[in-house]
C-alpha positions in Angstrom: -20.2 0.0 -43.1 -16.7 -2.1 -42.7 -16.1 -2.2 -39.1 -12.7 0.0 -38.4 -9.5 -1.5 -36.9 -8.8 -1.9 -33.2 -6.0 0.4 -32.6 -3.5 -1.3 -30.4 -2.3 0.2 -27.1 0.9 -0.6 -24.8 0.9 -2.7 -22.4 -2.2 -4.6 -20.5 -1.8 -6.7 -17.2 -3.2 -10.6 -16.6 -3.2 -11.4 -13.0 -3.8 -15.4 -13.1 -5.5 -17.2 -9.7 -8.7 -18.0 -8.7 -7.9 -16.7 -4.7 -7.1 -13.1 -6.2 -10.8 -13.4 -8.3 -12.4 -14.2 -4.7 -10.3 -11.4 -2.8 -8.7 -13.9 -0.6 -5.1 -12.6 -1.7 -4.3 -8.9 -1.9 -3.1 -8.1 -5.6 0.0 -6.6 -4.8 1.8 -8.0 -8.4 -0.1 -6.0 -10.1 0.3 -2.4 -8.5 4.3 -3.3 -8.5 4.3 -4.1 -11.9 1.8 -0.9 -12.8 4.6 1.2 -10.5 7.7 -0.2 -12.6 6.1 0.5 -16.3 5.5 3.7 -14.8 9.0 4.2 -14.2 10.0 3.1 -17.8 7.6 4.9 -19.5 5.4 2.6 -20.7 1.8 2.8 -21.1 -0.3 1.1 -19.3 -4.2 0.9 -19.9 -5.8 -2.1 -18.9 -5.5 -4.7 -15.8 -7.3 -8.2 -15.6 -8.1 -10.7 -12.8 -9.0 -14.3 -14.1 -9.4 -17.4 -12.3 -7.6 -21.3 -12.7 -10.2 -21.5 -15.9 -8.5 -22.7 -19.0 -11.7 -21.3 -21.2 -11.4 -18.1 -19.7 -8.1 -17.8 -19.8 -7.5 -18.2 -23.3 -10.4 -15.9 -24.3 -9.0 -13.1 -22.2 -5.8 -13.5 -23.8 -7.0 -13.6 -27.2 -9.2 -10.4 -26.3 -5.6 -8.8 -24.9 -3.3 -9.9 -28.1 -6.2 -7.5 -30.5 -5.8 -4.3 -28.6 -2.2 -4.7 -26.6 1.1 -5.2 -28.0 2.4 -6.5 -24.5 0.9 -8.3 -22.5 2.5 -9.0 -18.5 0.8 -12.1 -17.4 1.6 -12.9 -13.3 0.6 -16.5 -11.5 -0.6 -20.1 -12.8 3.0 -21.2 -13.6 3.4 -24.0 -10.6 3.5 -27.5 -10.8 -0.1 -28.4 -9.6 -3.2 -29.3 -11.6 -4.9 -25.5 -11.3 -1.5 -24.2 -12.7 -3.0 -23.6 -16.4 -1.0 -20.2 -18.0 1.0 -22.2 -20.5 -1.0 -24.5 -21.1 -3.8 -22.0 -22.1 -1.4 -19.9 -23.7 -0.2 -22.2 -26.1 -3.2 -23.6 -26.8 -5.0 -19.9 -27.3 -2.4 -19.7 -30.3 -2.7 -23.7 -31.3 0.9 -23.8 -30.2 2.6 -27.2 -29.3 4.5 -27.2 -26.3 8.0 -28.4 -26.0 10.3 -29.7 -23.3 13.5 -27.7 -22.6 16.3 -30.0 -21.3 18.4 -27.1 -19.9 14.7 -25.8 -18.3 14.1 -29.6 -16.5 17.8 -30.1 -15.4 17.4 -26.6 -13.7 14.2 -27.8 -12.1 15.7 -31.0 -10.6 18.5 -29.7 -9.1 16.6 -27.0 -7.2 14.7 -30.1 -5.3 15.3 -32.9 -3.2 16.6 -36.1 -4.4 14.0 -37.8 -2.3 11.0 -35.9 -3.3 10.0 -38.1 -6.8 6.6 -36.9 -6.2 7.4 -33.2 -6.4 9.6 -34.0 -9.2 7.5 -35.5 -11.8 4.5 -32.4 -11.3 7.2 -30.3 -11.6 8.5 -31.1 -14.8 5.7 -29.9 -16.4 6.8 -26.4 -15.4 10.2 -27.1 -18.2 7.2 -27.0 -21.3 7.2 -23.8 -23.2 5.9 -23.0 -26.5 8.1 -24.3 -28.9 9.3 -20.9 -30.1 9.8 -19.0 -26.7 12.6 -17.4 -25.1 12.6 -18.3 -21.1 12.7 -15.8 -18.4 15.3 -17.5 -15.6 14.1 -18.0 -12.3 16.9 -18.1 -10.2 14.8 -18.4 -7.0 12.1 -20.9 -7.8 11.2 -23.6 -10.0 8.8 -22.0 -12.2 10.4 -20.1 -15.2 8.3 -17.2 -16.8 8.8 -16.3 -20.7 9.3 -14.1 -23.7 6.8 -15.3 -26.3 5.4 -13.9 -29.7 2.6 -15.9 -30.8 1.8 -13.4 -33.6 2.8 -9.9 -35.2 2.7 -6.8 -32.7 1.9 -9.5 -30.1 4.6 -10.0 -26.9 3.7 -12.2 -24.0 6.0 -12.1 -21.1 4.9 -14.9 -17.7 5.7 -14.3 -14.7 4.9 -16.3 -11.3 3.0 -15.3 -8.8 5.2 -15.2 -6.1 6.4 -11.5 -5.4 9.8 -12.4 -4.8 10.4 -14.6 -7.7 8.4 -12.2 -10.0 10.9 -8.7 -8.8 13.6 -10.3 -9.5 12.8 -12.0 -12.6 11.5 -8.8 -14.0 14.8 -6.8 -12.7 17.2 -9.2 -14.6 15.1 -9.7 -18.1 12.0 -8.0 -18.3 13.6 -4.2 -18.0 16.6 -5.2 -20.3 14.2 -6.4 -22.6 11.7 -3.8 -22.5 14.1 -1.0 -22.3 14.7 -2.4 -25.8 11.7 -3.4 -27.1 8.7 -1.7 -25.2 8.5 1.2 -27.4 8.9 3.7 -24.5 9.9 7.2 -25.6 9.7 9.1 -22.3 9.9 8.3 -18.6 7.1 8.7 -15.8 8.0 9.7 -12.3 5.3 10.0 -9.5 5.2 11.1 -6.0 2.5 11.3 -3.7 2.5 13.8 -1.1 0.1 13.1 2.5 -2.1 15.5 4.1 -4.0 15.6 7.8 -6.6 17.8 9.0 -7.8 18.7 5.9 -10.4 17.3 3.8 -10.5 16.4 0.5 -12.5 18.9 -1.3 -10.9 21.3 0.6 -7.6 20.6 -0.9 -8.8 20.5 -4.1 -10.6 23.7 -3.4 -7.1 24.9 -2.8 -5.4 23.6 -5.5 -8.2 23.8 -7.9 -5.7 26.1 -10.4 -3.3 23.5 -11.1 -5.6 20.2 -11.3 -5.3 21.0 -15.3 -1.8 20.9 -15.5 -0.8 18.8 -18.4 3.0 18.2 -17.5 3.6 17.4 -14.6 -0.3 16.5 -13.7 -1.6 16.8 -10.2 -4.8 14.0 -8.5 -6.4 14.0 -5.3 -7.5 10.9 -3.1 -8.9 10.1 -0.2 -8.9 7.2 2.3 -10.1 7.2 6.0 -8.0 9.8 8.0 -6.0 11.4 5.4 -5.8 12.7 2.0 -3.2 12.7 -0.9 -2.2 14.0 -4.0 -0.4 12.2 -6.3 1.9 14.3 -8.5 3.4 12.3 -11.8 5.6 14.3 -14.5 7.1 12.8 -17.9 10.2 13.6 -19.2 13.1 12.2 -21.5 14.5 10.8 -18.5 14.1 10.6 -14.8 16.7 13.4 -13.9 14.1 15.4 -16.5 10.9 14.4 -14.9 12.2 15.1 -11.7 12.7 18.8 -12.8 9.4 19.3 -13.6 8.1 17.7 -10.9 9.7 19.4 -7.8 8.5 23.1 -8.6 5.0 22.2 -8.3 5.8 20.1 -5.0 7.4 23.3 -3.7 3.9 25.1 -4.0 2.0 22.7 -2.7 3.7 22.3 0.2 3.9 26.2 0.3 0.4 26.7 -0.3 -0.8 23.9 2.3 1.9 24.3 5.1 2.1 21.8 7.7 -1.4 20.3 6.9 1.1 18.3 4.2 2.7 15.9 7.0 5.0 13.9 4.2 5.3 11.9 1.0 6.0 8.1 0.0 6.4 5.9 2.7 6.1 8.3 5.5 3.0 7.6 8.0 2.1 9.9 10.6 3.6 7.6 13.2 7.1 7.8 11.0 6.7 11.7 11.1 6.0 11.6 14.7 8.9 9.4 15.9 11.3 11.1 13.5 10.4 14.7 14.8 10.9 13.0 18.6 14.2 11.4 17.5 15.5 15.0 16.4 14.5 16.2 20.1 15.4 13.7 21.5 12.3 12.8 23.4 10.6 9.8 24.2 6.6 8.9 24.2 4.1 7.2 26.1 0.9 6.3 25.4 -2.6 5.0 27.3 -4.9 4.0 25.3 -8.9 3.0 25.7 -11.3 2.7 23.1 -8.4 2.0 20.5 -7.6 -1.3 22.4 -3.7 -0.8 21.5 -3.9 0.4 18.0 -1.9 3.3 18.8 0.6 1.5 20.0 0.9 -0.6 17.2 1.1 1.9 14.2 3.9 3.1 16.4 6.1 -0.2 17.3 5.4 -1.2 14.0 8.0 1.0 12.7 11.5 -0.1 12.6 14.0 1.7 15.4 10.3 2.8 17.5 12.3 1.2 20.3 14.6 4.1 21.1 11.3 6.8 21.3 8.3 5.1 21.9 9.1 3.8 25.7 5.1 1.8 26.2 1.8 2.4 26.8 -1.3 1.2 28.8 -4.4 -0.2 27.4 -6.6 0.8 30.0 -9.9 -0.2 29.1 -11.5 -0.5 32.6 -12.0 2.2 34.7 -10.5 0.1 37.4 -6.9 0.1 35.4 -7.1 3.6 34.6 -7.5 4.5 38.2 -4.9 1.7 39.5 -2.1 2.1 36.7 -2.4 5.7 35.4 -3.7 7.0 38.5 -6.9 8.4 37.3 -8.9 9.9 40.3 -12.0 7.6 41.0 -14.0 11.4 41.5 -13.2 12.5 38.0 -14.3 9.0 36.2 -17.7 9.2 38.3 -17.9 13.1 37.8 -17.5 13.2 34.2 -17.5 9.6 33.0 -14.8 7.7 31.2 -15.1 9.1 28.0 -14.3 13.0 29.2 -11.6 15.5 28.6 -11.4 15.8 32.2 -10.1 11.9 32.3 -8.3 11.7 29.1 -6.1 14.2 30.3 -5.5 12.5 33.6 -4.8 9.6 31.4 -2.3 11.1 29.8 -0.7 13.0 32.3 -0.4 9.4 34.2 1.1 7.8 31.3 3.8 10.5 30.9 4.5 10.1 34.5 4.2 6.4 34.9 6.2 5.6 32.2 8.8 8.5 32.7 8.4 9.9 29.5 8.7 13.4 27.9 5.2 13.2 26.2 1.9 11.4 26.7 -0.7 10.1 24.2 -4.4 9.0 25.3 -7.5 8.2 23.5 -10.7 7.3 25.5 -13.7 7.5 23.3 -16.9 5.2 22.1 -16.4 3.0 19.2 -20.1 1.7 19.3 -21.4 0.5 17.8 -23.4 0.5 21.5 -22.4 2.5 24.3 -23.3 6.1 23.0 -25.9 8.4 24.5 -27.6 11.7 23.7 -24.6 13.8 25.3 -22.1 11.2 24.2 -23.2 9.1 21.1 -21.0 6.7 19.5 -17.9 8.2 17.7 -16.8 10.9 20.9 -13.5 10.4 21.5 -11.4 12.7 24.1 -7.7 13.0 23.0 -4.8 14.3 24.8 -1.4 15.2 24.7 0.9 15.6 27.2 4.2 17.0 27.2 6.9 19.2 29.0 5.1 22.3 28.9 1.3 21.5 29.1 -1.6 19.3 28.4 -4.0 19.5 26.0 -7.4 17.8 24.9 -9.6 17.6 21.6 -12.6 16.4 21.7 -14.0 14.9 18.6 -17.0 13.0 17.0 -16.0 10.8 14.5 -20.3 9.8 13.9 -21.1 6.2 14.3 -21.5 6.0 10.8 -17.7 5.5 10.6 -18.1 2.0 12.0 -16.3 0.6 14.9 -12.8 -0.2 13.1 -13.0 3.7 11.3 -13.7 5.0 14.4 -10.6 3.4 16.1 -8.4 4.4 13.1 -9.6 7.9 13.1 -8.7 8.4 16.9 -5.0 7.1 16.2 -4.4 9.3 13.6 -5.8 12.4 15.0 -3.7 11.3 18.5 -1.0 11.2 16.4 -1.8 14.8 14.4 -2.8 16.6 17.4 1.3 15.5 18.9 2.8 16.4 15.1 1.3 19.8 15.4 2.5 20.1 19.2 6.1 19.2 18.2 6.1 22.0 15.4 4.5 24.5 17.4 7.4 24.2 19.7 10.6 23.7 17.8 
C-alpha cells in the first residue's frame, strides 16, 4: 500500500533556547504569538520547544516544513556561539548564507564605536539565506526574516526578546500575513472568571451550551478560581464579537455574581474598583499569609488611593500590641479562631482609620495543625461600616503551604466582593 500524503496544516510555532527546554524562562513568546494568529484567523496546530542544538534543530524544522505551510520560529538569532536558527535553517535546506551590507551597516550603527568585540560576533547576525526577505528590527540588533526554502513552505524568525519580537511582528509579520496567511475568517476570545464555584459545578451548569459550534464555550481551572473561555469566528472582528456577546449575557445571567470579571480583571482589581466607586478605603492584617494579601493588592496600579496598609501580625505579641487583640481571646481560643480574626480585623479597620478591614489568620503547615485545627484552617474576616463577619475555612493540607496561602487571599478578597455587592 503507497503511503498517503501528509496533508499540510497552517501555521506551527518553534520556540528556540535551551533555558525555555529546562523551564528556566517562562514561554511567554509563544502564548503572545498563539493570542495574535488567533486574532487574524489563522490556524494554529502545533507548538515546539528545542534547545541551542543544531541537529535537532534542523530535524524539527524539516519535520514542520512537511505538515505546516508557516512556520513562526522565536529565539537563537544573537550574536553568541549558542545562537544557531540561521545557521540551522539554512543548512536544513542546503542553503548558502549571504551577507547583507544594508543588514551589517544597520548593526554597526546601533553599537558602540569602542566595542570591536561586540562588533565582530555581531556581524554574523547580517547572514541570511541568500534568497530571504529581512524582517527590520528597529529595536535590537538581531533581524528576523521572510524565507521560502521550498513550495507551500514560509519561515518567518523572530528573536527572542518580547519587545523586539511585538514589534517586529506588528510592522511586517501582520502586513504580510494579512496577505499571505490564507486566513478566511477572524477568531475572537474572551475569558470570563468565576469564585466560589467549582469547576464541575459550572460545567454542570453550563453543560447545554459546551457543544456550541459557533461561538464555542471551555472550562478551566487553576487554584482559587475557575474560567471559561468563550472564542467565536466570524468574517471579521465586529462579526465575531456579535456572536460572541449573547452567550456572555447568559452566562453571566445564569451564574450571577459568582462571575467576578473577564480578561485582565483579578479579584483584587474587582475589589479596589468596587471601593473606588464608594469611595472607601481598606485595611488589611494579615497572619498566616505573611503579606500576600497585601501584595495582590499594591500590586495593582492606582491601589494607593484605596488600599491605606495593613499589618503582618504573625506573633501573638503584635497582634495584641498593634491591632489590639485581647491577650484573653488569643489564650481562650487560640490564634487561629474566629474569635481573634475578627478582633484582627476590627483593629486593623480602627488602627489604620479605614472603612473596611481584611484578616486572615490560619495554619499553612505544613506543621502546626491539630485534631480540632489541622493544617489548612484559616479564620477570615471582614470588617466594615455596618458589621463584622468571619468564615472559617479548611483549605486540607494537601493544598501545600503556598496553595494554602493563595487560597486564603482570594477567599479574603471574595468574602469583601460579596460584602460590597450585598450593600450597594
Amino acid at each position: 500500500m503507497s503511503e498517503q500524503p501528509i496533508k499540510k496544516h497552517g501555521v506551527e510555532i518553534l520556540c528556540i533556547g535551551t533555558e525555555l527546554l529546562l523551564g528556566d524562562i517562562l514561554n511567554s513568546n509563544a502564548r503572545w504569538i498563539a493570542k495574535e494568529l488567533a486574532i487574524l484567523g489563522l490556524p494554529h496546530y502545533l507548538q515546539t520547544v528545542v534547545g541551542d542544538n543544531i541537529a535537532r534543530l534542523q530535524r524539527a524544522v524539516l519535520e514542520a516544513a512537511k505538515r505546516s505551510k508557516i512556520l513562526i520560529t522565536t529565539g537563537g538569532l544573537g550574536p553568541t556561539p549558542d545562537d544557531l536558527t540561521t545557521e540551522a535553517l539554512a543548512a536544513a535546506f542546503n542553503m548558502p548564507l549571504e551577507e547583507k551590507t544594508e543588514l551589517w551597516i544597520d548593526i554597526q550603527n546601533k553599537m558602540s564605536v569602542n566595542s570591536q568585540i561586540s562588533s565582530l560576533s555581531n556581524r554574523k547576525q547580517a547572514l541570511l539565506p541568500f534568497n530571504a526577505k529581512v524582517i527590520p528590527n528597529r529595536s535590537g540588533t538581531a533581524p528576523g526574516m521572510i524565507w521560502h526554502p521550498k513550495e507551500d513552505f514560509t519561515i518567518l524568525t523572530f528573536p527572542g526578546v518580547p519587545s523586539e519580537l511585538k514589534e517586529m511582528w506588528t510592522e511586517t509579520a501582520v502586513p504580510w500575513l494579512k496577505q499571505h496567511g490564507g486566513a478566511t475568517d477572524t477568531l475572537i476570545s474572551k475569558v470570563l472568571k468565576f469564585s466560589g464555584i467549582s469547576e464541575s459545578t459550572l460545567s454542570d451548569e453550563v453543560a447545554d451550551l459546551l457543544n456550541n459550534n459557533n461561538p464555542t464555550l471551555a472550562p478551566y481551572a487553576s487554584l482559587g478560581e475557575v474560567k471559561l473561555r468563550l472564542t467565536a469566528k466570524g468574517k471579521n472582528i465586529e462579526e465575531a464579537q456579535k456572536l460572541l456577546l449573547p452567550l456572555e449575557q447568559e452566562l453571566r445571567n445564569r451564574v450571577g455574581v459568582k462571575c467576578y470579571g473577564s480578561g485582565n480583571e483579578s479579584l483584587a482589581s474587582v475589589v479596589l474598583e468596587l471601593l473606588r466607586q464608594r469611595n472607601e478605603t481598606l485595611a488589611i492584617a494579615e497572619s498566616c499569609t505573611g503579606g500576600g494579601l497585601g501584595a495582590a493588592i499594591s500590586a495593582l496600579p492606582g491601589a494607593s488611593d484605596v488600599f491605606v496598609g495593613g499589618v503582618i501580625a504573625y506573633s501573638n505579641a503584635i497582634k495584641e500590641k498593634l491591632l489590639g487583640v485581647p491577650k484573653e481571646l488569643i489564650d481562650n481560643h487560640g490564634a487561629v479562631s474566629e474569635e481573634v480574626v475578627r478582633a484582627m480585623a476590627k483593629g486593623a479597620r480602627k488602627k489604620l482609620n479605614s472603612d473596611w478591614g481584611i484578616a486572615i489568620s490560619g495554619l499553612a503547615g505544613p506543621a502546626g495543625g491539630t485534631k480540632d485545627k489541622p493544617v489548612g484552617t484559616v479564620h477570615i474576616a471582614v470588617a466594615g461600616p455596618r458589621s463584622c463577619e468571619s468564615n472559617p475555612q479548611n483549605f486540607g493540607a494537601n493544598r501545600g503551604r503556598i496553595g494554602i496561602q493563595r487560597l486564603s487571599v482570594l477567599n479574603g478578597l471574595e468574602q469583601l466582593r460579596l460584602l460590597l455587592l450585598s450593600q450597594s
